[in-house]
N, C-alpha and C positions, 0 to 999 in steps of 0.2 A: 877379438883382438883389435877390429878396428876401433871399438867404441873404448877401448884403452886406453891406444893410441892419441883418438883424439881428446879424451881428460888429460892426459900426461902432456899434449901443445899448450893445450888450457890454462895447467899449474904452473907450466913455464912461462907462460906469459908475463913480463916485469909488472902490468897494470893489475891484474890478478894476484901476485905475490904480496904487491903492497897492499893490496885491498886488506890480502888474509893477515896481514900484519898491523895492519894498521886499528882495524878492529880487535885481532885479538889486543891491542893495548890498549885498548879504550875499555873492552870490559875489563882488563884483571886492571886497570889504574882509578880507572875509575866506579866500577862497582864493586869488585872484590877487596880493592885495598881504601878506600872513602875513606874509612875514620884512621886511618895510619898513613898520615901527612908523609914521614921518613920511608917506610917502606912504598907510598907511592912515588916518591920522588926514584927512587930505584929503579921500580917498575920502568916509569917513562922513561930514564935515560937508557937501560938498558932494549927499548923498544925503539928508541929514536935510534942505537949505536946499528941497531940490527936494520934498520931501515936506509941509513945512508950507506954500509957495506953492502946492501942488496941493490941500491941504486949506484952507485958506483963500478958494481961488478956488472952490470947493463950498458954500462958509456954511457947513463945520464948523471948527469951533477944539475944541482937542483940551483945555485948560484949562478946557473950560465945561461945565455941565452940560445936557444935552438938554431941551426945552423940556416942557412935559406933553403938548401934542398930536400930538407923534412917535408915532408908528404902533410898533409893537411888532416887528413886521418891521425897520422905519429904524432902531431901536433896537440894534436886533443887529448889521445891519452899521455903522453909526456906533460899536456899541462894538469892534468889531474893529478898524476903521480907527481909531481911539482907539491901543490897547493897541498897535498895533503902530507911532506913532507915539510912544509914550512908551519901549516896548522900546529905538527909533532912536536917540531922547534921552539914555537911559545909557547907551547904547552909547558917544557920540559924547563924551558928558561922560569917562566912562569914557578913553577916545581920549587926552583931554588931558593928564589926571592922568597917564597911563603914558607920555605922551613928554615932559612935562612931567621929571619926573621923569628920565628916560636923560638928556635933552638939559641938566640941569644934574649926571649923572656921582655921582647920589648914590651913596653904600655900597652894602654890601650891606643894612644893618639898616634903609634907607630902605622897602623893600619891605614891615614893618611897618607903617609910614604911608600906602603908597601902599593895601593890604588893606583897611586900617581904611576910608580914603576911600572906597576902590571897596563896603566894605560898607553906609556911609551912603546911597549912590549909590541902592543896591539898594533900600534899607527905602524910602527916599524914592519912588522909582518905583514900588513895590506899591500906598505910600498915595495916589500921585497916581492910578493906576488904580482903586483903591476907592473915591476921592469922585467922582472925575469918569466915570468908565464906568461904575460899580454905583450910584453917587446913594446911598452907604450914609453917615454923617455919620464920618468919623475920628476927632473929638473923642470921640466914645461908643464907641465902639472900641478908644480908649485908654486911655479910662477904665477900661472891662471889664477888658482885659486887665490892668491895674494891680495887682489881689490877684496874680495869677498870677505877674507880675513880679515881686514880692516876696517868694512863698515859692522862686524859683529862685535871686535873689540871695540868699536867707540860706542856701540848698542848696549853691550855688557860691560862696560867701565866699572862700574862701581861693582858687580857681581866678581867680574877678575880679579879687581882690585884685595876685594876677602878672603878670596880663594889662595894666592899668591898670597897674601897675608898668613893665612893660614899653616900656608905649606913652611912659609917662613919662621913662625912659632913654633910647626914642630921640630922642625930642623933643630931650635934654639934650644927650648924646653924649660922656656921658663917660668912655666908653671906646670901640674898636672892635676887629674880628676883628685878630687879631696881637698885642694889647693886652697885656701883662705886668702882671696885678693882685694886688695886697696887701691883705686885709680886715683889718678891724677886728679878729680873732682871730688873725692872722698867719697865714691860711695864705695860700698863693700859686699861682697858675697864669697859663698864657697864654688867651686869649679865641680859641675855633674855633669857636662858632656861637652866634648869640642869636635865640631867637623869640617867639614871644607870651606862651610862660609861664617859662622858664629861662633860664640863661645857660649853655654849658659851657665848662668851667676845663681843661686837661692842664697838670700837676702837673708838676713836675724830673724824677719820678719814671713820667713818661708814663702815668698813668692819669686817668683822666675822669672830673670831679667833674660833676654837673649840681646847679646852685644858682638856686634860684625866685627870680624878677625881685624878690617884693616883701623876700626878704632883702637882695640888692642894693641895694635905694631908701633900705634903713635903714640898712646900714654905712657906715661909713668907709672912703671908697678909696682905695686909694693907685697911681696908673698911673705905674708904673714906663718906659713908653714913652711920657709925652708930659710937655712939650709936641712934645719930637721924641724918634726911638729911642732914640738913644745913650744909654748909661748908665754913671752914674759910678760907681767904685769904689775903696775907700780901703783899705790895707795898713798895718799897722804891725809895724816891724821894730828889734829892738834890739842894739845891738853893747857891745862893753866897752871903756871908755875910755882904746883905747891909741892915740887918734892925735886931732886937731884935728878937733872935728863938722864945721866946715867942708868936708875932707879925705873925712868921711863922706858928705857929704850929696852931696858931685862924684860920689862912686861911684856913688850911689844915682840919681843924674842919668843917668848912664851905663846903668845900667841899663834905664832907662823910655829913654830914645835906642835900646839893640840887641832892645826887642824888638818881634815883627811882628806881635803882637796887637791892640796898643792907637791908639787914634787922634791922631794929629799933633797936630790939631787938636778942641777947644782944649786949649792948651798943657800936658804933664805936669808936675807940679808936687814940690818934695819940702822937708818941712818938717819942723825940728828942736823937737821935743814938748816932750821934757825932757833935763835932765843931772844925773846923780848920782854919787854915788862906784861905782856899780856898774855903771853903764852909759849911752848915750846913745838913746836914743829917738826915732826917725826916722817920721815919717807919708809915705808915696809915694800921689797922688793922681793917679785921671787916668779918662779913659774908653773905652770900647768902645762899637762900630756899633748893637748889640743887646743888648737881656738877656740871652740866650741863649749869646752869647760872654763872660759874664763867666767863670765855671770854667774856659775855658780858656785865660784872659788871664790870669787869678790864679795859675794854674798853673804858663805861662809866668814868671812876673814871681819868681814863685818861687825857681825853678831859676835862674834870670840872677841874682839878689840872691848865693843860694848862689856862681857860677862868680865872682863881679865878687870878693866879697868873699874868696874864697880867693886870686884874682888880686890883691888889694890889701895881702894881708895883716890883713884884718881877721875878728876871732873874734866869734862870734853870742854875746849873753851870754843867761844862764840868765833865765826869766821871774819875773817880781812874785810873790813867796809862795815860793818857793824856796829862801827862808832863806839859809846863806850860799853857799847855791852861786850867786848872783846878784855875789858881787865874789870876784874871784879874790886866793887868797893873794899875796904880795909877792915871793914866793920861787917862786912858780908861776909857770916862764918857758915857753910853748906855743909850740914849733916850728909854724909855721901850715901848711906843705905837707909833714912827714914829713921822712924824711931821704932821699928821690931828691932827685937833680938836676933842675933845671927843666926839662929835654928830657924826662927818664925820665917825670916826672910829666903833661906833656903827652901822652903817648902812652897813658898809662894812662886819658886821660881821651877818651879817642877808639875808636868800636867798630870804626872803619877798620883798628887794629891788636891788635883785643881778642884775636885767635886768637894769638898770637906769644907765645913764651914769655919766661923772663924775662929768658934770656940774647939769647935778639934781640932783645926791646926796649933790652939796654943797647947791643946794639952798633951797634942802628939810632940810639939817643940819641946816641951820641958822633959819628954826622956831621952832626949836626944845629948849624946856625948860625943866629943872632939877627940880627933885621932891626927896624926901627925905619922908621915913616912917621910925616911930622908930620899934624898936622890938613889937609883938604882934599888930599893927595896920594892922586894914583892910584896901588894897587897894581898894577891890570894892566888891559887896553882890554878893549873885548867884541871876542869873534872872537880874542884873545890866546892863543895855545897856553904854557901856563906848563910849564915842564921843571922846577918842583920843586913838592911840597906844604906848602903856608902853612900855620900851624896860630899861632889867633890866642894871644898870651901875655894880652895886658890890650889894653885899650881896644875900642872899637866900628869894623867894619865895613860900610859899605852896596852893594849890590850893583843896582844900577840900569841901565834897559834903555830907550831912547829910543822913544818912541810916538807918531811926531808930533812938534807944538810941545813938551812935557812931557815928562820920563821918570815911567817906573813902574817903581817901588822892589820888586825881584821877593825880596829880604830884607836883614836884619839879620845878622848875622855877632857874636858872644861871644866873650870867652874859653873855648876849648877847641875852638870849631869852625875848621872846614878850609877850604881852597879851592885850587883846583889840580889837583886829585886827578885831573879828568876828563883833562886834557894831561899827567901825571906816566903816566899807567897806560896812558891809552888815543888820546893825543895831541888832544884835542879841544880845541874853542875855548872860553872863557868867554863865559858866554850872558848880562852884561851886564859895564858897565866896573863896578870895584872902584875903590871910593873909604874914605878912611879919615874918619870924623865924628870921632874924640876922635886925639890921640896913641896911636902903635899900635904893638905890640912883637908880631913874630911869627919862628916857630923854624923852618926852613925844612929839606925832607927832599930830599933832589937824586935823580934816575935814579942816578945813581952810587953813592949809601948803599943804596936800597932793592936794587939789580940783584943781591947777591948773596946776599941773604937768600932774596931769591926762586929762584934759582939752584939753592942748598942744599937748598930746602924748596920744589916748583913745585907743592904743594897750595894754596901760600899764594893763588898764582893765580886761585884757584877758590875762594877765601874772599872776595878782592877783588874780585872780578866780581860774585858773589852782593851784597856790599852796596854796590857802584857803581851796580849796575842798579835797584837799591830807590831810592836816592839821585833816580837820571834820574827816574824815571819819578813819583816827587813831585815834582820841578822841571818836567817838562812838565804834569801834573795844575795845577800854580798858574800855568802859562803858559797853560791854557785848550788844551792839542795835542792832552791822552788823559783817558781814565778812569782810570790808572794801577793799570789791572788789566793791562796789559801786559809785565811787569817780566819774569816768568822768559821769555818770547819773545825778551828781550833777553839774558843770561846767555850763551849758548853766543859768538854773537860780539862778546861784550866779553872772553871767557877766551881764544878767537882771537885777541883783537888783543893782550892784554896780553902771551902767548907769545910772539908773535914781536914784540913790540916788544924784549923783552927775551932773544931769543934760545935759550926754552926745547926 
């Protein structure tokens, strides 16, 4: 009974109680509940609520300072039960700030505010242990330390100075990770990581600039991704005044219509600058998803300017400063496609027929016939086995594939590009319906014209397979099917099938 008795003074003991409390909340907070932020924030508070009502119901308050006729002994463990009630305290404070934080979804560069907190938290709890456990006065403490603080900030100036910067930006937030910026000295990168003292920038040119938060607080920004990514981008393009700007600016409409870079929405625009005796001057406005896609929209946008404009008849004139080669003599009459015929030059502009020499491109040209769709007419349905290849002369092509309520637009179609090819070579289906967006002129090559080229020449076979399978295997890559590393896996039976399609 004695040996009861004395476990039962033991448990009563308030330095013991807390002990057993104190740890059971450190293992269920800390090892039971770790990856459940919410349910650990629970844990702790309901661990700290049970720890101040145990120390309370003892006559200790952990805010107060010990009275003078505490025994030096009581002193000890009252300052332990102390200290280990104020550890609980930022613990649990701690607690909030960090699910606080997840549960409104901040960024990433929130975690710079949420540190800064959690290191106030810190200082805070040291000095509430030093007035109230050690009876030492913090006022004089701070004071002391006050020289010292001053020769560290004039030691660390410029490290503060980034730091404070930093905290400042994210306060602001005017930029974040992904973020396309332009300083005040024009140079430019994307934002992959910001912390307490820098920002880092990768460059067009993919290397990594790292620039100190407090040059940041001082330039001029310029965020090219916000208030949202998309980014605009403006062309200017000049022709020589041999037809009605109006006439040019349709082209140039057409343009920004066939290509598959740029965004639908909001609308592309195209706007006539100037006119002179030497040429007409066209602005094409519009935008892209990202910064990161502009060179390759611009690129696009390019090459369609060039194909629409040979398809129109219209000549690029010479630029501003070029003296007189900016207005053509009067006497200077420019054949705008050469002297082929419109079949031979189509072929020429296709690498479907680049191997073929130039006697069988004339004589594949001459069975080639002219077809016309007006606006909104379907060329051919999805699942359509086409028996000739379309090769577009002028206007735009859309190639759409139903998804649902909606279709998805799987591309755009030029002047110069093909379609067909897959059921001319290899009998396959079109993998969405063909619709025509402008008036549309296309040259049309039958089984019948190609069968004997191939016949004559059944290498040609194995040139057509090599670039069909290239063809598939980007059209599944943008249909989300492959990685379109699988292209020569394809080759042997697509040269299979086109052989005995055609008899080889």
């Amino acid at each position: 009974m004695a040996n009861y008795a004395h476990l039962s003074e033991i448990m009563a003991d308030p330095t013991v109680q807390t002990g057993v409390i104190a740890a059971m909340g450190a293992l269920v907070t800390h090892i039971l509940l770790r990856g459940h932020p919410t349910l650990r924030l629970v844990g702790q508070l309901a661990f700290f609520l049970a720890l101040t009502a145990l120390l309370l119901y003892h006559g200790i308050i952990p805010y107060e300072v010990d009275p003078a006729s505490t025994s030096t002994l009581q002193r000890v463990f009252i300052g332990i039960v102390k200290v280990i009630w104020w550890i609980n305290a930022a613990w649990s404070l701690m607690g909030v700030v960090r699910v606080f934080l997840i549960l409104e979804h901040q960024p990433r560069e929130g975690r710079l505010l949420q540190e800064l907190v959690v290191g106030v938290i810190y200082v805070a709890t040291v000095l509430s242990i030093i007035a109230y456990v050690f009876n030492v006065p913090v006022g004089t403490l701070i004071a002391t330390s006050g020289a010292v603080a001053i020769v560290l900030g004039l030691a660390l100036q410029s490290t503060l100075g980034d730091v404070f910067s930093g905290v400042a930006l994210n306060l602001a937030k005017p930029y974040g990770i992904g973020d396309w910026l332009v300083l005040s000295n024009g140079f430019e990168g994307k934002v992959v990581e910001t912390n307490w003292r820098a920002t880092h920038l990768l460059t067009g040119t993919n290397d990594l600039v790292v620039v100190p938060n407090s040059d940041l607080a001082k330039a001029r920004l310029t965020n090219l991704s916000s208030p949202e990514r998309s980014h605009g981008v403006t062309l200017t393009v000049r022709f020589r005044p041999s037809t009605a700007p109006s006439t040019m600016a349709d082209v140039m409409r057409s343009v920004l219509l066939s290509s598959n870079s740029i965004l639908a929405q909001p609308e592309p625009s195209v706007q006539i600058v100037s006119l002179d005796g030497g040429a007409v001057e066209l602005e094409l406005a519009f935008r892209v998803a990202d910064r990161a896609l502009a060179g390759k929209a611009k690129s696009e946008v390019f090459d369609l300017i060039f194909r629409h404009a040979k398809a129109a008849g219209l000549t690029l004139a010479a630029p501003l400063g070029a003296g007189g080669l900016a207005s053509p003599e009067p006497n200077d009459v420019e054949v705008p496609f050469g002297f082929h015929t419109t079949p031979r030059r189509l072929l020429d502009a296709i690498p479907l027929f680049a191997s073929l020499t130039e006697d069988e491109k004339e004589a594949l040209a001459s069975t080639m016939t002219r077809r016309t769709f007006r606006k909104g007419e379907t060329l051919a349905e999805q699942g359509e086995v086409l028996k000739s290849l379309m090769i577009v002369r002028s206007g735009v092509v859309t190639v759409n594939r139903p998804d649902g309520a909606r279709e998805t637009v799987l591309g755009r179609l030029a002047p110069g590009d093909c379609l067909g090819e897959g059921g001319l070579l290899t009998e396959a289906g079109e993998l969405g319906s063909v619709k025509a967006l402008t008036f549309v002129v296309v040259y049309e090559i039958t089984q019948e014209g190609l069968a004997p080229l191939i016949r004559d020449r059944p290498a040609i076979a194995d040139e057509l397979a090599l670039l069909l399978s290239k063809r598939n295997a980007s059209e599944q890559l943008r249909l989300g099917r492959g990685d379109g590393a699988d292209a020569a896996t394809t080759i042997p039976p697509l040269r299979a099938r086109i052989r005995q399609l055609f008899n080889l």
